[in-house]
C-alpha positions as CSV (number, residue, x, y, z in Angstrom):
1,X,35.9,-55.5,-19.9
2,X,33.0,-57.6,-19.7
3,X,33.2,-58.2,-16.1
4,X,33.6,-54.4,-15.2
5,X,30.2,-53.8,-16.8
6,X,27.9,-54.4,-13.8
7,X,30.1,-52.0,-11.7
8,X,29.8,-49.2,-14.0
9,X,25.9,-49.7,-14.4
10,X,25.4,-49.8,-10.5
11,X,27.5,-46.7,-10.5
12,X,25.1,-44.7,-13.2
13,X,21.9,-45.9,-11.4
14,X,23.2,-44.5,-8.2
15,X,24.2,-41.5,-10.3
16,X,20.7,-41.3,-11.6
17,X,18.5,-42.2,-8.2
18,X,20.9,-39.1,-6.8
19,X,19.4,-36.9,-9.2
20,X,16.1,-37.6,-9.1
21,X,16.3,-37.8,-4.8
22,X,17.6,-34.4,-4.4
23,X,15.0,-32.0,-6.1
24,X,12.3,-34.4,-4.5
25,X,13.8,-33.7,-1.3
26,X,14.6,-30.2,-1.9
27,X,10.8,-29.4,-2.9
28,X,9.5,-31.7,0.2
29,X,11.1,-29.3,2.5
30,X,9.4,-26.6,0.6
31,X,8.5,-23.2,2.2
32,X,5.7,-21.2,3.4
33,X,4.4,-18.3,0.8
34,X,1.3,-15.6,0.4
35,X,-0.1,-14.9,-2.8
36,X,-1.6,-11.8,-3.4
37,X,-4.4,-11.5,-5.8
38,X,-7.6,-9.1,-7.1
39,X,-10.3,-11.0,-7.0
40,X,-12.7,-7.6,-8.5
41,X,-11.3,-4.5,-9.5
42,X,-14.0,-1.3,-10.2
43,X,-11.2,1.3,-10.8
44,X,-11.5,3.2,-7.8
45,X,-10.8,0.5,-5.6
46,X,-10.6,-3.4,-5.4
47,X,-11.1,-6.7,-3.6
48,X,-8.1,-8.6,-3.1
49,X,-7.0,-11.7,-1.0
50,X,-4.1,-13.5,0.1
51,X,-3.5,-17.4,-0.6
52,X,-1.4,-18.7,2.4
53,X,0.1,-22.0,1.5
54,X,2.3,-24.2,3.6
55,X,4.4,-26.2,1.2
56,X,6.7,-27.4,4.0
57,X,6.6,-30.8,5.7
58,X,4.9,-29.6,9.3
59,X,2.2,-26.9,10.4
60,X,2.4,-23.4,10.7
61,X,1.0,-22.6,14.1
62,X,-0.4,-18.8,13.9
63,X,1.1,-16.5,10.7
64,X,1.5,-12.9,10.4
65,X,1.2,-11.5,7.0
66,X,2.6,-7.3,6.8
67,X,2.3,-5.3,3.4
68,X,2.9,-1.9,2.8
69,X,0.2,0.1,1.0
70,X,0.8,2.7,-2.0
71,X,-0.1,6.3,-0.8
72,X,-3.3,6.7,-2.1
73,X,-4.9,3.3,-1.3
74,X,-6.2,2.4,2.4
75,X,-7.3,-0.8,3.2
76,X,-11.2,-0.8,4.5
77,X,-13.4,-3.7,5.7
78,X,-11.3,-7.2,5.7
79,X,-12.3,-10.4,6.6
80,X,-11.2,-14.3,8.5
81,X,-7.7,-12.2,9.7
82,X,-7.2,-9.3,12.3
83,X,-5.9,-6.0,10.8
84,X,-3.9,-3.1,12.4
85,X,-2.5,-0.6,10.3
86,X,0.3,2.0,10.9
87,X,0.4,4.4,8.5
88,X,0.7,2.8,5.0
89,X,2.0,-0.7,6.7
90,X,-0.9,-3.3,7.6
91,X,-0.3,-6.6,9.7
92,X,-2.5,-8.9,9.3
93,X,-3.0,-11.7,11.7
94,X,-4.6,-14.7,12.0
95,X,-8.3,-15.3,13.9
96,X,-8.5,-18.3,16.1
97,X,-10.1,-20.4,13.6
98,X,-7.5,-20.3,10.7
99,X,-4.4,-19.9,12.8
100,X,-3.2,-23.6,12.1
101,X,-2.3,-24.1,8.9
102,X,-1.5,-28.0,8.1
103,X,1.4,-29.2,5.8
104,X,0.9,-28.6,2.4
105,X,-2.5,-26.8,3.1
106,X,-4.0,-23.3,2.5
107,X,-5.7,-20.8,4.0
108,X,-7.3,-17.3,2.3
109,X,-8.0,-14.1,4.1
110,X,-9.5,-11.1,2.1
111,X,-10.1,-7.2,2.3
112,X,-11.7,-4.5,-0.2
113,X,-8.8,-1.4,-0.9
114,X,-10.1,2.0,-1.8
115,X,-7.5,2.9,-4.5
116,X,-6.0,1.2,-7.4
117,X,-2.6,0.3,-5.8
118,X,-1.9,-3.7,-5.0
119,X,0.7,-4.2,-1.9
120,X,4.1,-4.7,-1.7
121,X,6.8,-5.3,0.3
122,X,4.7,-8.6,1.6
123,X,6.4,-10.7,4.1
124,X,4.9,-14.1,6.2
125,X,6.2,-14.8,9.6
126,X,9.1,-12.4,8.8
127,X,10.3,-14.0,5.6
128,X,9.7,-13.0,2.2
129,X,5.9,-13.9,0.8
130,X,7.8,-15.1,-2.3
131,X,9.4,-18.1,-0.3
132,X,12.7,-16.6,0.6
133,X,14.5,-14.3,3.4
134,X,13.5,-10.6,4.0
135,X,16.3,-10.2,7.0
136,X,20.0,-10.4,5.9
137,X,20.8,-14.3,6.0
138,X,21.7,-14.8,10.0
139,X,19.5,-11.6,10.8
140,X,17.4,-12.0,14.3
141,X,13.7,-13.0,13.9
142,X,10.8,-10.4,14.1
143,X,10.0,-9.4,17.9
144,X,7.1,-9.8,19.5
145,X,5.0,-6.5,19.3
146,X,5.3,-4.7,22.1
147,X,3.2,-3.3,25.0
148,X,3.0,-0.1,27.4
149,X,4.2,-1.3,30.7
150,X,4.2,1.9,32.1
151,X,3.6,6.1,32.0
152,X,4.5,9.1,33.8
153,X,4.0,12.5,32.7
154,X,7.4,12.4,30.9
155,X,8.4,8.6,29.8
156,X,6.5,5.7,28.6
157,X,7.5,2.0,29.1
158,X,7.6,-0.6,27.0
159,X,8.0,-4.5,26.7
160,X,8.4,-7.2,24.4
161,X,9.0,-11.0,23.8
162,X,12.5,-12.0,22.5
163,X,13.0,-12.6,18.4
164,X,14.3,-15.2,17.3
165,X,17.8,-16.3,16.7
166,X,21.7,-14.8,17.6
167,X,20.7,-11.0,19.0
168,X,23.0,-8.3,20.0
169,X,20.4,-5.9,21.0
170,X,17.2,-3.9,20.3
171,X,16.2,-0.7,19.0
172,X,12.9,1.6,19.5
173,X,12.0,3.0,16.7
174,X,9.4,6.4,16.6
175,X,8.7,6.6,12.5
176,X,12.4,6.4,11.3
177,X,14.0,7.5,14.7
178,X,15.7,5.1,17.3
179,X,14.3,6.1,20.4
180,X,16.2,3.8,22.9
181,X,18.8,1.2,22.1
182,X,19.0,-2.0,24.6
183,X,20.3,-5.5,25.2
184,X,16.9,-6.4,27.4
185,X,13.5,-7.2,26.2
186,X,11.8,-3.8,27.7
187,X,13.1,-0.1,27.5
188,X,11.7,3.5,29.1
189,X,11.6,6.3,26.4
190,X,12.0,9.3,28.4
191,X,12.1,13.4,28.1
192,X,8.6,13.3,26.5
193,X,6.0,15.5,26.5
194,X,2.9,15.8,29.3
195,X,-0.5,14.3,27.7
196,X,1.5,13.4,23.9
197,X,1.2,10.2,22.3
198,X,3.5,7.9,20.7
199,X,3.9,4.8,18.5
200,X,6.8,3.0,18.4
201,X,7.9,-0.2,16.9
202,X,10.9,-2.7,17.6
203,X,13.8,-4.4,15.8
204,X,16.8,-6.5,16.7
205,X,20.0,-6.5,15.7
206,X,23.0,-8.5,15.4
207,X,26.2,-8.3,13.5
208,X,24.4,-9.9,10.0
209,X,21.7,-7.0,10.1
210,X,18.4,-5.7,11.4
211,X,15.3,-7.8,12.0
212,X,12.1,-6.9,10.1
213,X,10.0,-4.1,12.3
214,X,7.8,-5.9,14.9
215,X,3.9,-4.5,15.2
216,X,3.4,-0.7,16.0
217,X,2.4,0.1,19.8
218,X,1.0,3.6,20.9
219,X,0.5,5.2,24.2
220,X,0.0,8.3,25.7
221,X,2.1,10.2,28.5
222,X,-0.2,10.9,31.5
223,X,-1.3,14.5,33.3
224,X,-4.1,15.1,30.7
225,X,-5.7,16.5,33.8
226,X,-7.8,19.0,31.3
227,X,-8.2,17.2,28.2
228,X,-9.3,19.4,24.9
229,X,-12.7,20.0,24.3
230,X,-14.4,17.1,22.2
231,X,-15.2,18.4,18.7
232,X,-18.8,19.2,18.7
233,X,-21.6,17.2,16.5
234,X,-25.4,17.6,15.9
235,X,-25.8,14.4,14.5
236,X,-29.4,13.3,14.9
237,X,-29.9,9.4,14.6
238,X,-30.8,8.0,11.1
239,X,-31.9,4.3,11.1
240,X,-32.1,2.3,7.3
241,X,-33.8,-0.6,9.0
242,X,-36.7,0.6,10.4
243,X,-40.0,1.9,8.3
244,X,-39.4,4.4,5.7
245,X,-35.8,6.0,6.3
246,X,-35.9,9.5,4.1
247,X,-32.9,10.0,1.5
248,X,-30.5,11.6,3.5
249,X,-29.1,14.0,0.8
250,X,-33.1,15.7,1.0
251,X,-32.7,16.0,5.0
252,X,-29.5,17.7,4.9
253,X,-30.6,20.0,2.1
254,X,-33.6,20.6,3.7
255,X,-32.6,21.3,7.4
256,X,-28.8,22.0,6.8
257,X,-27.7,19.0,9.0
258,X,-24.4,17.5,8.3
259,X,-23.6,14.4,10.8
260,X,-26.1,11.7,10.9
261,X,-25.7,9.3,14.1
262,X,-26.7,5.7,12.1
263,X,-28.1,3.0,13.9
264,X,-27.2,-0.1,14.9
265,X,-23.9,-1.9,14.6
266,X,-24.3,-5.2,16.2
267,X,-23.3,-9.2,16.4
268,X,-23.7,-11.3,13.4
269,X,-22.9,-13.8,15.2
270,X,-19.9,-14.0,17.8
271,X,-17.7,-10.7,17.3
272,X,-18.7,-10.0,13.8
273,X,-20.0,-7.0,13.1
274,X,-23.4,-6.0,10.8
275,X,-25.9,-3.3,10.5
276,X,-28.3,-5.0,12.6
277,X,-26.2,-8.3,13.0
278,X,-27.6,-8.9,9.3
279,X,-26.7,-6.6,7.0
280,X,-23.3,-6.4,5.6
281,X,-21.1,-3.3,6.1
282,X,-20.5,-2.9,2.4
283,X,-22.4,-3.6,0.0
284,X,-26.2,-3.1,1.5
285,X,-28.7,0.0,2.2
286,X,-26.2,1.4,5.0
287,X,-23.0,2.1,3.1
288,X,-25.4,3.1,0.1
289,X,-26.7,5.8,2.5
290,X,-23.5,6.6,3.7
291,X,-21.7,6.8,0.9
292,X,-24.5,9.7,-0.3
293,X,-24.1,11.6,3.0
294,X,-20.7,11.6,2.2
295,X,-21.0,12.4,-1.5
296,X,-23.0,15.7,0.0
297,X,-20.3,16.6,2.1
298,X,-21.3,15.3,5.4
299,X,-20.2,12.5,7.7
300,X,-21.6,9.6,10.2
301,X,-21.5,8.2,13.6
302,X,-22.0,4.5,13.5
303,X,-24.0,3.6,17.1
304,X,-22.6,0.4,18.2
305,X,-25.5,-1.3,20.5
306,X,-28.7,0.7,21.1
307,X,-31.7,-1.9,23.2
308,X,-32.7,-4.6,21.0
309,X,-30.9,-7.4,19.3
310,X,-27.6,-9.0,19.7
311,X,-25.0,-6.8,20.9
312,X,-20.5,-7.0,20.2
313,X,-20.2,-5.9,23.9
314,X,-21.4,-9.8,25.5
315,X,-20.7,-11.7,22.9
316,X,-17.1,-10.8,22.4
317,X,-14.5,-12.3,24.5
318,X,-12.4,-9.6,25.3
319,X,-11.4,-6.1,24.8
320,X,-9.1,-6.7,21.9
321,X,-11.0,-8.8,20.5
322,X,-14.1,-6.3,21.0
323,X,-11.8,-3.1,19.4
324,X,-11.1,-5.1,16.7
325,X,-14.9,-5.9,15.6
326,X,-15.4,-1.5,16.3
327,X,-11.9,-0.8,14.0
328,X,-13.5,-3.1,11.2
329,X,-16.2,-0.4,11.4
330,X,-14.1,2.4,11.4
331,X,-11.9,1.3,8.5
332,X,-15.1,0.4,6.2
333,X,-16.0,3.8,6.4
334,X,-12.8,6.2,7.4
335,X,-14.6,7.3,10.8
336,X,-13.8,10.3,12.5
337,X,-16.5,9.4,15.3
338,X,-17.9,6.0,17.6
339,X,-20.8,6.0,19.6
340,X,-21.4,3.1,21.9
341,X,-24.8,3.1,22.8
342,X,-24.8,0.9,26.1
343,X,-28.4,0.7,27.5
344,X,-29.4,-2.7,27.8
345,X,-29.4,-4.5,30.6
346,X,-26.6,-7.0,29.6
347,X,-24.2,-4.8,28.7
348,X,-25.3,-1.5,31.4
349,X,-25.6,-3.5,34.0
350,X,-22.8,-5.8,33.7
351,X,-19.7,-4.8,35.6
352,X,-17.5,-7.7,32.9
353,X,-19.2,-5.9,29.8
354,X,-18.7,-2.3,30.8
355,X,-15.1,-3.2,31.4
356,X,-14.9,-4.7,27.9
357,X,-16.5,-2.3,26.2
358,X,-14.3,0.4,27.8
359,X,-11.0,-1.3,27.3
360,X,-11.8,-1.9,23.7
361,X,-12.8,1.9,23.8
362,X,-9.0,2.8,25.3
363,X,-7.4,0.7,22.8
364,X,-9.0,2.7,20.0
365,X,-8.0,6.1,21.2
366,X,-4.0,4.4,22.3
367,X,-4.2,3.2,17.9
368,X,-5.6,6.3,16.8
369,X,-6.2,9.6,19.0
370,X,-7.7,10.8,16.3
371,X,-11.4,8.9,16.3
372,X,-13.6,10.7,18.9
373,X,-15.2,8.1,21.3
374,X,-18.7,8.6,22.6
375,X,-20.4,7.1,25.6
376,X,-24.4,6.5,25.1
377,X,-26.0,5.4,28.5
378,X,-29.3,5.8,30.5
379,X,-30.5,8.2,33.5
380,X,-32.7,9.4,35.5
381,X,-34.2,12.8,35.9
382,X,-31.3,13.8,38.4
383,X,-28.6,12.2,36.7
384,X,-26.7,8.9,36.3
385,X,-28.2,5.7,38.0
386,X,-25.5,3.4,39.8
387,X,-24.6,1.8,36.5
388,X,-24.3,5.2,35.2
389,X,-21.8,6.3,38.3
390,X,-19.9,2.9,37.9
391,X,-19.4,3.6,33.9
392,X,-18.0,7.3,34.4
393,X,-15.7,6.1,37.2
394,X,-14.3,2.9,35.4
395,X,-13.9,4.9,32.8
396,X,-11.5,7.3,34.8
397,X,-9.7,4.5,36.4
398,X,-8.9,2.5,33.4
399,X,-7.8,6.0,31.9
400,X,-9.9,5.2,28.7
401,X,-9.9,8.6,27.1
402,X,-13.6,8.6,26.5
403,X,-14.7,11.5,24.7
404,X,-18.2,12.3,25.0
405,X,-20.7,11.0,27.7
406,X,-24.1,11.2,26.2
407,X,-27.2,10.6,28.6
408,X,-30.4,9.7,27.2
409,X,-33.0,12.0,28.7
410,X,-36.4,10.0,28.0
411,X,-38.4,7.1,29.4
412,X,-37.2,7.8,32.7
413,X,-40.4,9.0,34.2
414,X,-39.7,12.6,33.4
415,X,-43.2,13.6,33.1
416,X,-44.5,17.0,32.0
417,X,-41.2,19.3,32.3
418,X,-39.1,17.7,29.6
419,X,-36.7,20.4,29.8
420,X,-36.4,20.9,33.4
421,X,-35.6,17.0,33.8
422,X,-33.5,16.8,31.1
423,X,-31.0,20.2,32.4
424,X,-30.9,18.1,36.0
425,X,-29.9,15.2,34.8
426,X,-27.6,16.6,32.7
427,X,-26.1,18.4,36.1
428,X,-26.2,15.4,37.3
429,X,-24.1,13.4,35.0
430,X,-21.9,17.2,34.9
431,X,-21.3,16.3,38.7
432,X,-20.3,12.9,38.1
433,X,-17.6,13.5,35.6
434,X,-16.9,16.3,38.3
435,X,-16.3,13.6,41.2
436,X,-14.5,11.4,38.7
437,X,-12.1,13.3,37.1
438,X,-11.5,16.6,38.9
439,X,-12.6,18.3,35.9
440,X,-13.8,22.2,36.4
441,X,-17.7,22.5,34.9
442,X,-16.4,24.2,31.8
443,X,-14.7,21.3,31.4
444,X,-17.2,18.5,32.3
445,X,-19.7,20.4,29.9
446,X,-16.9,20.1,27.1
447,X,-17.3,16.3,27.4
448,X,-21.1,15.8,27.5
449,X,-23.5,15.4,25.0
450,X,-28.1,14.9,25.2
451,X,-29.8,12.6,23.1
452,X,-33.2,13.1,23.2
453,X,-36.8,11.9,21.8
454,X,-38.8,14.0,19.5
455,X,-42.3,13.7,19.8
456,X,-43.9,10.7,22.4
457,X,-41.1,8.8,24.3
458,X,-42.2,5.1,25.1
459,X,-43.8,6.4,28.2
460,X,-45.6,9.4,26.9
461,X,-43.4,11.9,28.4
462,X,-43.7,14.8,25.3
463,X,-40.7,16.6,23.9
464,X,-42.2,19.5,21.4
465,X,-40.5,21.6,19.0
466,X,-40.5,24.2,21.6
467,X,-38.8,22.2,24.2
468,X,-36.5,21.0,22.1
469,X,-35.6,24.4,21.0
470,X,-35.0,25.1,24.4
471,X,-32.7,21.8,25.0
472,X,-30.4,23.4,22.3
473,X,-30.0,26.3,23.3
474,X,-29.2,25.2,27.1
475,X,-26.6,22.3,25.3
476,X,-25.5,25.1,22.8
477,X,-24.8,27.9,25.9
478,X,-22.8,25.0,28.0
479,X,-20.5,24.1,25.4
480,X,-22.1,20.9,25.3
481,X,-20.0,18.1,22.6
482,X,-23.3,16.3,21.0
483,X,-26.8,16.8,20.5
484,X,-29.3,14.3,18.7
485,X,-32.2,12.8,19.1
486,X,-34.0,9.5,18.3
487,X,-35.0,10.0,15.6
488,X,-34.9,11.3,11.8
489,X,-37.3,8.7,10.8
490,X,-40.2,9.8,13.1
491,X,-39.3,13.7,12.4
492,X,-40.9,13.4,8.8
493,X,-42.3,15.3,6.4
494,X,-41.4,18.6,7.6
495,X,-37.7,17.2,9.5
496,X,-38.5,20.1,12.4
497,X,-36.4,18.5,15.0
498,X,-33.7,17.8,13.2
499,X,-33.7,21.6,11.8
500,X,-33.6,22.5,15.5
501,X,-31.0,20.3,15.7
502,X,-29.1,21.6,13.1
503,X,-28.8,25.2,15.1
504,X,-26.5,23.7,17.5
């Protein structure tokens, strides 16, 4: 017996280094999770973030993080990801500066919610935020999100990168409806509507089960020859960081305005957006001002731009990247309305910039026809300059649903006859959209808008009460879109302008 007894010890340390070797490998291979938590919570709403941690043995090159979002709760200004939202369901993405995420590292991204409810239904790459499998085990990987290849009047085209592993096929899906069903990476939904729009979204399939939905794409069937009449806004221009700014609660009660056009969205640095590329879009004299215009039952038009300071438009590096910075305005706030004020030099006379800017501008209305897009732009006293010309007719050519075109009817030399200069150039730009998109003048008029100068313009050219009255009521009989004027601030004590305003 005593000579079996080194056997039976080699045996039960072998037994033992077994057990001890396979939960140490089992946890080296680990796996990838996001963890959700509130960091403040004020009852109304909250901040939360997501931890991404990879806990396997090599990096995660780019990660995709999707939640769905209780009714009642929307998702507002977010921060070090890239946000799209469709409907209640939000994919976030990673920037270019966290999208490598080393073995057994982290990395955070964060957002403020209006509404108590936390996400669910969290998934990272595809795969469960918890650690495990969304799919069906042997289900296809998440396809790439798709894009609009091509449009007619009736069909729109789409196209998309393969998902990963054994696929049968593809489906299109509109909402909860498969729209086309395919064993290629593109498809043509047809029999639609002239001038509708659409979002659709992707899965694959295979005998194990359906892939998780890839991101949502929209796009809009063409032969929107005569487009609807942009809604109409007096919405004079309010500016918190500049002199005195009146409470605007006391300028709507006292003049009966109810749209403020608020000054100036621009670079913080890169394409990061801030109230003056300082102040922070919650949080600071802006959002305290809007949130009182909106306590009073009125709304706002952030101006993205304007002459001075550091604009989105150059520094940017693209269109998506440049809608992006404008949607993280929009979703602070719940816009109805842009305005991209695109006057200095380089971004109006820039042929790259104005491109930018009005491929960001299309990929905003494609997301979300809803937000009315507004055009802010120079001219002279007989309408658009070149750069003008060029913006309206890149503008039809990309097909970038721009709402509004707004000229700018001051320090152009207009001297005495404020109104006179200010109705031809405003046939001017009339004849432009004209040329460019075939539009009738009742229509052309539907898409313009004046903002003016009350008072002294920077060259002395004088716009009185009188005249201004007069601009209204010419905008008011053409069916003009917009009216405002630069600005509240220098309309104080008695806010005449902007109760002329207000009549339009």
């Amino acid at each position: 017996m005593g000579r079996h007894l080194p056997s039976i010890i080699l045996t039960s340390l072998c037994a033992l280094l077994l057990a001890l070797l396979v939960p140490l490998g089992a946890h080296a291979a680990g796996t990838a999770t996001a963890t959700f938590t509130k960091t403040s919570d004020w009852g109304s709403g909250y901040e939360g973030k997501y931890t991404i941690t990879n806990g396997t043995t090599s990096a995660i090159n780019g990660w995709k993080v999707e939640v769905d979002v209780p009714s009642g709760t929307s998702i507002g200004t977010y921060w070090d990801a890239l946000l799209a939202k469709s409907g209640q369901h939000a994919t976030f993405t990673n920037r270019d500066y966290n999208a490598t995420i080393a073995a057994g590292a982290s990395v955070t991204f964060g957002f403020v919610a209006s509404g108590s409810g936390a996400p669910t239904n969290c998934t990272l790459n595809g795969a469960s935020c918890s650690g495990g499998t969304t799919p069906p085990p042997g289900a296809p990987g998440t396809p790439g999100t798709p894009t609009v290849t091509a449009k007619t009047d009736t069909s729109l085209s789409l196209s998309w990168s393969a998902s990963s592993g054994t696929v049968t096929g593809y489906r299109v899906y509109e909402g909860t409806t498969v729209r086309a069903t395919t064993t290629a990476t593109n498809a043509t939904i047809s029999g639609l509507a002239t001038c509708t729009s659409h979002t659709y979204t992707v899965k694959a399939y295979n005998t194990a089960g359906e892939s998780p939905a890839s991101g949502s794409v929209s796009g809009t069937t063409t032969g929107c020859t005569t487009p609807p009449p942009a809604s109409k806004r007096a919405a004079p221009y309010l500016y918190e960081g500049w002199g005195d700014p009146p409470n605007p609660v006391t300028v709507m009660n006292s003049t009966g305005i109810r749209w403020f056009t608020m000054a100036f969205i621009l670079s913080s640095g890169g394409c990061n957006p801030a109230w003056d590329g300082s102040r922070p879009l919650q949080g600071g004299v802006d959002a305290q001002a809007i949130s009182q215009i909106h306590g009073a039952g009125g709304d706002v038009i952030p101006s993205f731009g304007g002459w001075s300071g550091n604009k989105l438009g150059p520094n940017c590096p693209d269109s998506t990247s440049l809608a992006a910075a404008y949607r993280k305005v929009i979703d602070a706030y719940g816009l109805k309305s842009i305005d991209i004020d695109i006057e200095n030099t380089d971004e109006f006379e820039s042929e790259a910039v104005q491109d930018r800017i009005l491929g960001a501008m299309k990929i905003i209305k494609q997301n979300d026809p809803s937000i009315q897009t507004i055009l802010t732009f120079g001219t002279t006293t007989t309408g658009p300059n070149y750069w003008g010309n060029r913006l309206i007719q890149r503008a039809a050519a990309l097909q970038a649903n721009v709402d509004v075109f707004t000229i700018m009817p001051f320090d152009f030399g207009g001297g005495n006859d404020m109104y006179g200069n200010t109705v031809n150039a405003s046939e001017g730009l009339k004849n432009s959209l004209k040329s460019s998109f075939g539009w009738s003048d009742a229509t052309a008029y539907s898409h313009m808008g004046i903002s003016g100068m009350n008072g002294a313009s920077d060259q002395g050219e004088q716009t009185t009460p009188a005249i201004w009255t007069q601009i209204r009521d010419w905008a008011k009989s053409k069916g003009l879109a917009r009216l405002a004027f630069w600005s509240v601030n220098r309309d104080q004590p008695t806010f005449e302008f902007t109760k002329i305003t207000a009549g339009f």
